[in-house]
C-alpha positions as CSV (number, residue, x, y, z in Angstrom):
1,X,21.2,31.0,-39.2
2,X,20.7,31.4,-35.6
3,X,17.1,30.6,-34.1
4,X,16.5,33.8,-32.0
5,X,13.3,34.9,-30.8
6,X,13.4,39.1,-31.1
7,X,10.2,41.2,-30.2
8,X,10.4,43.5,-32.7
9,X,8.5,45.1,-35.9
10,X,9.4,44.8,-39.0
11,X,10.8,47.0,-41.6
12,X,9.1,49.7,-43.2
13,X,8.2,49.0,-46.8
14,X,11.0,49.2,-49.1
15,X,12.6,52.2,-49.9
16,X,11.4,52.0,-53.8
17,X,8.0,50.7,-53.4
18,X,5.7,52.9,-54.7
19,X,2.1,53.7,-53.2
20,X,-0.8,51.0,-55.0
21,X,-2.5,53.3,-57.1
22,X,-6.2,53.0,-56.5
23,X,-8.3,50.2,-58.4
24,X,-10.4,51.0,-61.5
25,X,-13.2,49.4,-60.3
26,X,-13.4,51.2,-56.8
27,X,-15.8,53.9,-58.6
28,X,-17.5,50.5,-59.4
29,X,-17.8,49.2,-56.2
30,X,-19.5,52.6,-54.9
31,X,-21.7,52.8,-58.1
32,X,-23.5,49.5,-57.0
33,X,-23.4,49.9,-53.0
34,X,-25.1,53.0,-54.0
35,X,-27.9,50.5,-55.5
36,X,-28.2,47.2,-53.2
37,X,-29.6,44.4,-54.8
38,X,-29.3,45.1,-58.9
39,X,-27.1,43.7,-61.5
40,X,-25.1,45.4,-63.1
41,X,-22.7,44.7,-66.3
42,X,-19.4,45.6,-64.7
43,X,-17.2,44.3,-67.5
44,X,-17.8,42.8,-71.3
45,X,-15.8,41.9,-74.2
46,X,-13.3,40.1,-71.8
47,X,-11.7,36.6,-72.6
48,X,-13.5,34.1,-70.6
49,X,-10.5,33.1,-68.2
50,X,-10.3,36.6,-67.2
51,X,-13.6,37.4,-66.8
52,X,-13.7,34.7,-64.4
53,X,-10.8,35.6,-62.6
54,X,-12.8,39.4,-62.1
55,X,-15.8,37.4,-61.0
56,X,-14.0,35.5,-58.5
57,X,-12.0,38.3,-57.1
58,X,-15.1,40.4,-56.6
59,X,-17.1,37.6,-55.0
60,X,-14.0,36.9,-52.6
61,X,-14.3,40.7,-51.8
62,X,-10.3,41.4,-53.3
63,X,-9.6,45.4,-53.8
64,X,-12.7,47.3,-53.5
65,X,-15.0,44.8,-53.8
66,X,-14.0,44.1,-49.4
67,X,-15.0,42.9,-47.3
68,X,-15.5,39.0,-48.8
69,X,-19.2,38.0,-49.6
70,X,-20.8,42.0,-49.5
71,X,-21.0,41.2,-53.7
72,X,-22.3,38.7,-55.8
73,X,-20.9,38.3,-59.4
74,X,-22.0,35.7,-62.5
75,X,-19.3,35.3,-65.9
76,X,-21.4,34.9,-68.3
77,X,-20.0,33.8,-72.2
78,X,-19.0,31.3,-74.2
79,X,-16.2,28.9,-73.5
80,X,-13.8,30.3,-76.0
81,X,-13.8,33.5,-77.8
82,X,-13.9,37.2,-76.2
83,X,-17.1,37.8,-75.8
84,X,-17.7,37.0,-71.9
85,X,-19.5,39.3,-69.3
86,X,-19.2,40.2,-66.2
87,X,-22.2,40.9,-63.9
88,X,-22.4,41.8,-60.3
89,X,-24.3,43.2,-57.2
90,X,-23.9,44.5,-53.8
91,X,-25.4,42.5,-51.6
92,X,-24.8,43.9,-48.2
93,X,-21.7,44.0,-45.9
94,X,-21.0,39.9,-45.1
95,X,-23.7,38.9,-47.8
96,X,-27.0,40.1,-46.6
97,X,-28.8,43.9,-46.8
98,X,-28.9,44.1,-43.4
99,X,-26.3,45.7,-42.5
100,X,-24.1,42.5,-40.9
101,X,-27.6,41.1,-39.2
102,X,-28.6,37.9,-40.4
103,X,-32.4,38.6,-42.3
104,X,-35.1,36.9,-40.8
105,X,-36.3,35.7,-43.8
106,X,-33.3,33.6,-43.4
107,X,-29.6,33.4,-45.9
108,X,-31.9,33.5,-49.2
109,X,-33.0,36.9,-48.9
110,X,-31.2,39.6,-51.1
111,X,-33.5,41.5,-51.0
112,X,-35.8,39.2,-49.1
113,X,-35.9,36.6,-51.1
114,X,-36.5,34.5,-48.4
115,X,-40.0,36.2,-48.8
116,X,-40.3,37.8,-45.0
117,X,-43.6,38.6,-43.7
């Protein structure tokens, strides 16, 4: 291998690689932007590993649940068994209802829960 430095973009996706078809939960995602600030089951009957995996990836803001921190999420279940839950809200692009702009109530408020005046 030669080390070259090139300017130069890189290929196209592959030839066979086939469009991402769209998430299931994206109709999810809208459902509880549409409500700020309520829970929501999302998911139930799920093993508790992958329940937790869901929660996590909608916390981190993965898929449709972007951009990171706009939802909260809670697994809730058992250790073992199939019976785990998966709850979650929108709580504002960046993890507040304002829009982006910090609340004045301060980071605890969703909705206000930092109890502004």
């Amino acid at each position: 291998m030669t080390d070259v430095i090139r300017w130069e973009e890189p290929p196209k996706a592959h030839g066979n690689a086939k469009p991402k078809p769209p998430s299931k939960y994206q109709p999810v995602a809208d459902a509880l932007r549409a409500r700020p600030g309520e829970w929501a089951l999302i998911a139930e009957g799920k093993l508790p590993g992958t329940a937790g995996t869901l929660a996590g990836r909608v916390r981190a803001g993965v898929g449709p649940w972007a951009p990171p921190r706009s939802f909260e999420s809670k697994a809730v279940g058992p250790a073992s068994g199939s019976s785990s839950k998966v709850y979650a809200r929108f709580v504002g692009e960046g993890g507040n209802l304002t829009g982006g702009e910090p609340c004045e109530a301060g980071p605890g408020c969703i909705p206000c829960g930092g109890e502004a005046s």
